[in-house]
C-alpha positions as CSV (number, residue, x, y, z in Angstrom):
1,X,-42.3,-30.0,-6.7
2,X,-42.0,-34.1,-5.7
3,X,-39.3,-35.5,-8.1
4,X,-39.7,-38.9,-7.2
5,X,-38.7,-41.0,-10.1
6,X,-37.2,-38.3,-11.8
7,X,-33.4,-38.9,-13.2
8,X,-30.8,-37.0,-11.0
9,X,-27.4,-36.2,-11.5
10,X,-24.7,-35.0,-8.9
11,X,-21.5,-34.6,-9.6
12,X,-18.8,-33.1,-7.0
13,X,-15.4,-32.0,-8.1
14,X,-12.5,-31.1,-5.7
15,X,-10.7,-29.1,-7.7
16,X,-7.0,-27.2,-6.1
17,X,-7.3,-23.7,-4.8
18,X,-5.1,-22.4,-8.4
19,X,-8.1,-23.3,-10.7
20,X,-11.0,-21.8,-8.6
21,X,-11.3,-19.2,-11.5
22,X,-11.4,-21.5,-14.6
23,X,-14.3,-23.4,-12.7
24,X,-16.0,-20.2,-11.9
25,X,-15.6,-19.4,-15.6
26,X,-16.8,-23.0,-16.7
27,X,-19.5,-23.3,-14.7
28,X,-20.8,-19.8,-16.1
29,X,-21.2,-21.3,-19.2
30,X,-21.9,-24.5,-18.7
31,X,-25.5,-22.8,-17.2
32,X,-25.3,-20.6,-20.3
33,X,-25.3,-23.1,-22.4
34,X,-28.1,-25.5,-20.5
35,X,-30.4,-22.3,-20.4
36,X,-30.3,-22.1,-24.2
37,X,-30.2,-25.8,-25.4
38,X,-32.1,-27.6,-22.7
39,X,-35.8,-28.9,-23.3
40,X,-38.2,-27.8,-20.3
41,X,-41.6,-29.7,-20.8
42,X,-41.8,-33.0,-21.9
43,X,-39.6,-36.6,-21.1
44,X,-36.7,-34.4,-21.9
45,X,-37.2,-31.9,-19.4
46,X,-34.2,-30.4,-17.6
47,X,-36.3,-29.8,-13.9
48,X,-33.7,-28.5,-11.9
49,X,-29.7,-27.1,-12.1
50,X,-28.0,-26.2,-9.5
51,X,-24.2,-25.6,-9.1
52,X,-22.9,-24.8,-5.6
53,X,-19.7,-24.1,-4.1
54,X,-17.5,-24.3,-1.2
55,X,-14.0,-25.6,0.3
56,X,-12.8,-28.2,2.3
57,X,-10.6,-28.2,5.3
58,X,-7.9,-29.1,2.8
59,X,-8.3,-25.7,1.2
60,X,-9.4,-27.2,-2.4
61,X,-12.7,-25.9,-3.6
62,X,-15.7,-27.8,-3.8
63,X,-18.5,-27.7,-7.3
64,X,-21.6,-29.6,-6.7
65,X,-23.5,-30.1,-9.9
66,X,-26.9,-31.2,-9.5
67,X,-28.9,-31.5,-12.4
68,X,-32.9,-33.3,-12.4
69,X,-34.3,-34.6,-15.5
70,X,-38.0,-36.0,-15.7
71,X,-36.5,-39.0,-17.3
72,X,-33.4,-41.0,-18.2
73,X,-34.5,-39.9,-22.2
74,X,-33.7,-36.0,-20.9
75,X,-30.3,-37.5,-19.4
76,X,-29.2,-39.1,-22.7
77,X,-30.1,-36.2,-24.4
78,X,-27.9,-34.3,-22.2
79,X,-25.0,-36.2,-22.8
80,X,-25.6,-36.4,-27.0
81,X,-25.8,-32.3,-26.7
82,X,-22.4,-31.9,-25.1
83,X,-20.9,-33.4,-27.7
84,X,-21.6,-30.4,-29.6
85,X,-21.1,-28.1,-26.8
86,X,-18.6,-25.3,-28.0
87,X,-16.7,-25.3,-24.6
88,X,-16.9,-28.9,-23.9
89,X,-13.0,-29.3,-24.7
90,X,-12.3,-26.6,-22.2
91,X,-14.9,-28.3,-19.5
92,X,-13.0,-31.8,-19.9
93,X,-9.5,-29.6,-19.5
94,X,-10.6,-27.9,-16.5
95,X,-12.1,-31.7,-14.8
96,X,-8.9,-33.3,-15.7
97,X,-7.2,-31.3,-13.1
98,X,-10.0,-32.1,-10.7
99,X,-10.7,-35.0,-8.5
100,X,-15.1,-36.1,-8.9
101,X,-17.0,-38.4,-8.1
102,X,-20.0,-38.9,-10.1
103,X,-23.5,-40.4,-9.4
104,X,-26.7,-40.9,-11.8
105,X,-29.4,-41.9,-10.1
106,X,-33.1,-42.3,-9.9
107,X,-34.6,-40.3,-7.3
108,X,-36.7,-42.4,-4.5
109,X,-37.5,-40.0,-2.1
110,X,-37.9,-36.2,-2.3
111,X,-40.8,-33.5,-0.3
112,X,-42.0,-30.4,-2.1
């Protein structure tokens, strides 16, 4: 699928080794909760999510959030459901002890 002009989201936090678990457990149901809230059709439509995982040489562990929307109206609505996400507390815990860096963007070139 082409997503150009689609809304994009990537977020990467470099979290220390000590809280590789509580991000394993947050991303869990962050996807969870995206599956079962998330709109799939429409301007709202959540096209891709992807979290990915690594280190760096430092030893600190590496999630890459990557989330697609067909529009910046399925972005906002993304932001006004976490709100009422039930785990959202622990989620802004759990990045507080993380360094990110965050970038929402449109997308101007993508292939398949």
């Amino acid at each position: 699928m082409n997503y150009n002009g689609n809304v994009q989201l990537t977020v990467v936090f470099v979290c220390p080794p000590e809280y590789e678990a509580e991000g394993d457990r947050i991303w869990s149901l962050h996807a969870a909760w995206m599956e079962d809230t998330h709109y799939r059709e429409g301007e709202k439509a959540l096209l891709q999510y992807i979290v990915s995982k690594s280190a760096d040489d430092d030893g600190n562990i590496l999630f890459v959030l990557t989330e697609v929307y067909a529009s910046e109206t399925g972005r906002k609505d993304h932001s006004e459901q976490a709100q009422d996400w039930k785990d959202f507390e622990d989620w802004k815990n759990w990045v507080s002890k993380c360094k990110s860096t965050w970038a929402d963007t449109k997308i101007i070139k993508s292939l398949w």
